[in-house]
Steps between C-alpha positions, in 0.01 A plus 500: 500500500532877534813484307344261215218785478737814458700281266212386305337889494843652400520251193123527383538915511850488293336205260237716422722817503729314258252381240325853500830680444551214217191584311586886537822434333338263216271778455708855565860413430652458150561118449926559489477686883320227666766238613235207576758345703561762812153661431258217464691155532731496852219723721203279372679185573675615858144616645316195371795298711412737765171379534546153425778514820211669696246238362798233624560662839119509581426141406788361681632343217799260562695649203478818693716470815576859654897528359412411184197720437683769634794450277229527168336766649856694542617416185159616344512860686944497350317443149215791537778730651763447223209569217365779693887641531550437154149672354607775713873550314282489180277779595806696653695415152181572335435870648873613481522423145199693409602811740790501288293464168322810586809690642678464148227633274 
């Protein structure tokens, strides 16, 4: 049950974390930087699994043996650490490319 409830707390925080940083973006980015796949789409739809695995775990659902909700869960946390890798590279590519913007003129 304890592990159903961090579970379930981790997912609701980066749900709403998600959808915030989503309607930032609609609102502060230019619509040709926002790449709604790795920014909105795959950490909106990981967390919600999140919580629906913690929903699963708590109810004792039958679908939700412990090797097999730990397998989603581990492939969920793979997902959110590849697109937090790879917004990270785009930042770093991001920065280095303007450093050198500013160096030239």
């Amino acid at each position: 049950m304890i592990r159903a409830l961090a579970l379930g707390v981790i997912g609701c925080a980066g749900l709403g974390y998600a959808i915030n940083l989503g309607l930032l973006l609609r609102r502060l980015a230019a619509p040709e930087e926002i790449e709604a796949l790795w920014d909105i789409v795959l950490p909106i739809t990981s967390y919600s699994l999140l919580v629906f695995s913690a929903a699963a775990w708590a109810l004792k659902a039958p679908f939700a043996d412990l090797s097999g909700a730990a397998a989603v869960v581990v492939l969920l946390v793979v997902v959110l650490l590849i697109v937090a890798l790879r917004k990270s590279l785009v930042v770093t590519l991001f920065q280095a490319s303007r450093k050198r913007k500013d160096a030239s003129d």
